[in-house]
N, C-alpha and C positions, 0 to 999 in steps of 0.2 A: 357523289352518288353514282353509283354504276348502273347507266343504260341497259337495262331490259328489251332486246328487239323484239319486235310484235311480231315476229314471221321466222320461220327457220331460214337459214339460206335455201336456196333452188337447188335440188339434185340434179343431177345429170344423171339422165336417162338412156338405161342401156336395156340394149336389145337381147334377149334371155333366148330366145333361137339357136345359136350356140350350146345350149345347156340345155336343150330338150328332149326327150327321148325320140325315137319312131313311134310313131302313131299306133303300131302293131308292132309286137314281138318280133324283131327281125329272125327269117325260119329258112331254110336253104330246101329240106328237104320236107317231101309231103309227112302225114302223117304214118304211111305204110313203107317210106322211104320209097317210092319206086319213081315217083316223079317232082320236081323244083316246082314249088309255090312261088320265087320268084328266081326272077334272075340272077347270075351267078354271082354278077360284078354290081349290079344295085338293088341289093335287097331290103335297105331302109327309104322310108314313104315320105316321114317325118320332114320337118322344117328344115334339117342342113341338106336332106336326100344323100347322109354318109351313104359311101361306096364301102364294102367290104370284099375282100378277096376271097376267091375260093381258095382252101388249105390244098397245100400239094399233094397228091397220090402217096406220099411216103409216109407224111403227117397223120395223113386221115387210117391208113392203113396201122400205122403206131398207135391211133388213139384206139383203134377197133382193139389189138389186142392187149393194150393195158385197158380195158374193159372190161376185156374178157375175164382175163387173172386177177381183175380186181374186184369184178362180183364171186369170183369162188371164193377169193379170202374172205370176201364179206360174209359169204353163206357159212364157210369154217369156221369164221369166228363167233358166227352167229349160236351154230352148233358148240364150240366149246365153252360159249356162257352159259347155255342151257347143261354141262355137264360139270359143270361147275371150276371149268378149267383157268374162267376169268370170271370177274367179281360183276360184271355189266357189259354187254355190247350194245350202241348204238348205230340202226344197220344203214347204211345209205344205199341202201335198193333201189333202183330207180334215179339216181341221182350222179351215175355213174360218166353221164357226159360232162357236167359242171366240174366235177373233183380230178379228172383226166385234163381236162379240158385247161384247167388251172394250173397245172403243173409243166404242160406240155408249153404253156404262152409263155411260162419264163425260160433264161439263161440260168446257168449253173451258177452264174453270179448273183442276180437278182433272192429276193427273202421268200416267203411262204409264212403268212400267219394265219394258220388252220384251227378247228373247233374239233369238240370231240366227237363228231358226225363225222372228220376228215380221213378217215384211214385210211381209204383209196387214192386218197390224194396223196400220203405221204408215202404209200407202197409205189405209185408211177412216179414219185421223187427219186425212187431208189434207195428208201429208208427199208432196212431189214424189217422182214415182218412181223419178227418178234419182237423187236425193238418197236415197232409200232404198236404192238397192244400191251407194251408193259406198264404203261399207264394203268388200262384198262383191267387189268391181271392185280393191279397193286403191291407191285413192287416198288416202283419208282415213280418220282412226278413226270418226269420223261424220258425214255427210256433209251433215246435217240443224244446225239452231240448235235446241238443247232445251228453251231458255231459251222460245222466240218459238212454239213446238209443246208444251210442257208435255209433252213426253218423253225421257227421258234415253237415252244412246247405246245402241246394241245390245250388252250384255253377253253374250260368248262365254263364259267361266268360268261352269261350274255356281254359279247361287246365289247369287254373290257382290255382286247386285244387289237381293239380297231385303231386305239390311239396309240398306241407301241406300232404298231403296222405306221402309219403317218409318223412320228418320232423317229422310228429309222431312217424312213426314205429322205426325209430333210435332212438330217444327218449326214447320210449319205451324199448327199450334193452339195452339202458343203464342204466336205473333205475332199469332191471334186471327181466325183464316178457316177456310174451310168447308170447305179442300181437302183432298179424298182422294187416298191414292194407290194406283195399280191396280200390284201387279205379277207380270208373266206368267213361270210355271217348265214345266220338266217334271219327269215321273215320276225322271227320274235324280235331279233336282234335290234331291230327298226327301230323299235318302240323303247330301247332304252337309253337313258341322258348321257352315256359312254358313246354310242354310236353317231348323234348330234356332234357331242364336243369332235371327234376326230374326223369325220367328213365336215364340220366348219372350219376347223384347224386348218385342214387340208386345202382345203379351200382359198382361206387368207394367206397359206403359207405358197400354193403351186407348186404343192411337194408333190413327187412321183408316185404317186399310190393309189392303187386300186382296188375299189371295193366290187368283191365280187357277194351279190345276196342269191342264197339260194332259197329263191321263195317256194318251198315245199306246201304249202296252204295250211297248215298248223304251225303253233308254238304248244310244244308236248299235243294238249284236248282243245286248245283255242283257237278254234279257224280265224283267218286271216279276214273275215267281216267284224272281226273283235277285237282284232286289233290297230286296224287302217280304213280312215274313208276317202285315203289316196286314189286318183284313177290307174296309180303302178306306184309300185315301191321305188322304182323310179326316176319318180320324179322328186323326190326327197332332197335329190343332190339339186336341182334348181337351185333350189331356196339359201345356197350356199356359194353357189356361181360355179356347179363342178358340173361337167360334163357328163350326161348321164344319157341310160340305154336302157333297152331291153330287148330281150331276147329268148328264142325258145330252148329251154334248158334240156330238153330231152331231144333236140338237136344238135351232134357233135360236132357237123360240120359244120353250123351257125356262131356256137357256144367258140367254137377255136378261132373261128372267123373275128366275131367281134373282141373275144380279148386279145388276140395278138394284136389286133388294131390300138387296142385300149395301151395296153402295157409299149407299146413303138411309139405312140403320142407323149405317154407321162416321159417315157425316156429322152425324149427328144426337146423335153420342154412344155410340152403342151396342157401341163398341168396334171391334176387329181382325177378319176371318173370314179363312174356308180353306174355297175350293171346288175341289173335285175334277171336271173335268167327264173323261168319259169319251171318247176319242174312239181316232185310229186313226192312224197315219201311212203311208199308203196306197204314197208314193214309197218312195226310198230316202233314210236319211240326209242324206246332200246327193249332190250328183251326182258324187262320189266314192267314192260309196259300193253293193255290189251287196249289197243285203238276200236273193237268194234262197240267200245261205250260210249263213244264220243264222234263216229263216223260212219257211213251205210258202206257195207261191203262191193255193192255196186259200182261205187265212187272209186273204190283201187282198181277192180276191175277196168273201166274204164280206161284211167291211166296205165294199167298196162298193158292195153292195145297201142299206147306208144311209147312203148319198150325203147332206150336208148339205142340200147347196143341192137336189137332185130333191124330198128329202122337204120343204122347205119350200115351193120349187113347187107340187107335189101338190095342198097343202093351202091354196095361194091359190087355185088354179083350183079346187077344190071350194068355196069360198067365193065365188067370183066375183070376185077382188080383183085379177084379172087375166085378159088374155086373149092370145090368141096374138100378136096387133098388139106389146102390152106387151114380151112376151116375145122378138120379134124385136127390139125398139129396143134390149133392154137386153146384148142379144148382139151389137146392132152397136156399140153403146158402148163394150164392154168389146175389140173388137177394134179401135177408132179409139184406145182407151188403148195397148193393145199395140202396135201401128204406132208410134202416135207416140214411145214406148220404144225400139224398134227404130231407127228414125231418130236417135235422140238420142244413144243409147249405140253408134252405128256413128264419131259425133266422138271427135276425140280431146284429153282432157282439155286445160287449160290448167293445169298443175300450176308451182306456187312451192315449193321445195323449204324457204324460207326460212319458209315457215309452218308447220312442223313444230314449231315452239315455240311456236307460240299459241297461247292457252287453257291452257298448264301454272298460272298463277297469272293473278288480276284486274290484279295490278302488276308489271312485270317484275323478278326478281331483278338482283344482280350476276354470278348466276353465269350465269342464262339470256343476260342481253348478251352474256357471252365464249361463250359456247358458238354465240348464235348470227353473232358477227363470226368467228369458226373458221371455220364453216359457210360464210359465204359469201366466204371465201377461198378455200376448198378447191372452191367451186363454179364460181366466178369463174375461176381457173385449172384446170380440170380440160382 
């Protein structure tokens, strides 16, 4: 007869300190940008008291204008959904320090697994910016090479690119390189059985990857008391043994601050993180969508008195690290980008219908041949 013990064995008790976030948002700059809430070098309060560095004058000066040019795309792309130029846009207004912010912590070598909220992020990737809305336009499922950009397609399904994001990055170190991989959720994201499995994966694996949430306070009309009775989204990664933060997302210089830290730890070994950066989604949904039936008008208001990019502004020109001269080049910049958008995406595609089976597999099946000699019978004769 097999012994039944009457007690589990004893755990060993480990101290979760390590995997706590800051007590408050770590924040560099004030709300108006003109003066530091804390200090340069320790602006987390929390249980480890991480240090973060201030970003270098060059960094911070780069994210200001991939901001800049990255909210005019938005606004243009915004505008040529409403002309019917693309089939949907979803705008990240206000959101423009996390998706900058994201792109800038990585190496040309490390991944990028972005949503379709991400298109700022994939324009300060250096992805064309046509190529970034041909998703969106419905041409293509991606309109980009991910392989040759080190970012994989824009994931529409909540989450389900969080464990392809982990998946790489283990990959990756076991073939014996340095690459991390970054990948971008929202608040809704939290709440689905995708985003558990691959920040606990990650977690038991100490794969290099970082989840970056951008807590906007909606999922589409469901504010974030509907979907979390977390004191931060957070802290989610605890409960997994993963390193986790938070931080104010409509600060750039916090936002760069703590993921370069984050993505230098996962590379170095230090396992998986989960940063919550705080921020706002100022638009609607996508431009399908009227937020004021589900949100008070006051409430954007609000959040944009803390405008990304003004408060990083702010706080160059109090520094000197710019001046007005600067400031007009980098607004005619971002408006010769939006023209030249505009101009581009007024063509009309050159679409092959017969490339819709490309990239299903590196070799073609037998079944993909027949389906694709169907195809172009059926195209051929139509």
């Amino acid at each position: 007869m097999v012994e039944i013990p009457t007690h589990a064995p004893a755990m060993e008790w480990v101290d979760p300190s390590p995997w706590l976030p800051s007590q408050v948002p770590v924040s560099f700059l004030s709300s108006n940008g003109k003066a530091r809430e804390f200090d340069a070098t320790v602006t987390a309060d929390g249980p480890m008291a991480r240090r973060y560095t201030e970003p270098a004058p060059d960094l911070l000066l780069d994210a200001y204008r991939k901001m800049v040019v990255g909210r005019r795309f938005d606004e243009q792309a915004t505008a040529l959904a409403r002309q019917g130029r693309l089939a949907v846009h979803p705008s990240s207004l206000g959101q423009e320090a996390c998706q900058v912010g994201a792109a800038l912590a990585l190496r040309a070598t490390d991944w990028l697994f972005p949503t379709y909220r991400d298109c700022v992020a994939l324009v300060s990737r250096g992805i064309d910016a046509v190529e970034a809305l041909t998703l969106l336009r419905g041409d293509r499922h991606c309109g980009y090479d991910p392989v040759r950009h080190r970012t994989a397609p824009q994931c529409t399904p909540l989450a389900t690119h969080a464990a392809h994001a982990t998946g790489l990055a283990h990959g990756e170190r076991l073939k014996g390189t340095d690459t991390v991989a970054l990948a971008l959720v929202g608040d809704g994201a939290t709440s689905e059985g995708d985003f558990h499995e691959a920040v606990n994966l990650a977690g038991v694996l100490r794969a290099p990857v970082v989840f970056l949430v951008q807590n906007n306070r909606y999922a589409i009309s469901v504010p974030l008391s509907g979907q979390s009775a977390a004191p931060s989204l957070a802290y989610k990664g605890v409960g997994y043994g993963v390193r986790s933060e938070q931080v104010d997302g409509n600060d750039a210089a916090a936002v760069l601050a703590v993921l370069t830290a984050a993505v230098a730890d996962a590379r170095s070994g230090g396992g998986p993180w989960l940063v919550e950066a705080h921020t706002y989604r100022v638009g609607p949904h996508t431009s399908a969508d009227d937020p004021s039936r589900y949100r008070p008008a006051a409430e954007a208001e609000v959040w944009r008195g803390r405008d990304p990019i003004d408060r990083l502004e702010t706080w160059l020109r109090e520094e000197d690290m710019v001046t007005d001269a600067d400031i007009a080049a980098t607004a005619a910049e971002a408006e010769a980008y939006a023209s030249d958008l505009r101009t581009r995406l007024s063509e009309d595609p050159a679409l092959d219908p017969l490339t819709l089976l490309d990239h299903v597999f590196s070799t073609t099946t037998a079944q993909l041949a027949e389906q694709r000699a169907a195809l172009r019978t059926e195209w051929e004769g139509r």
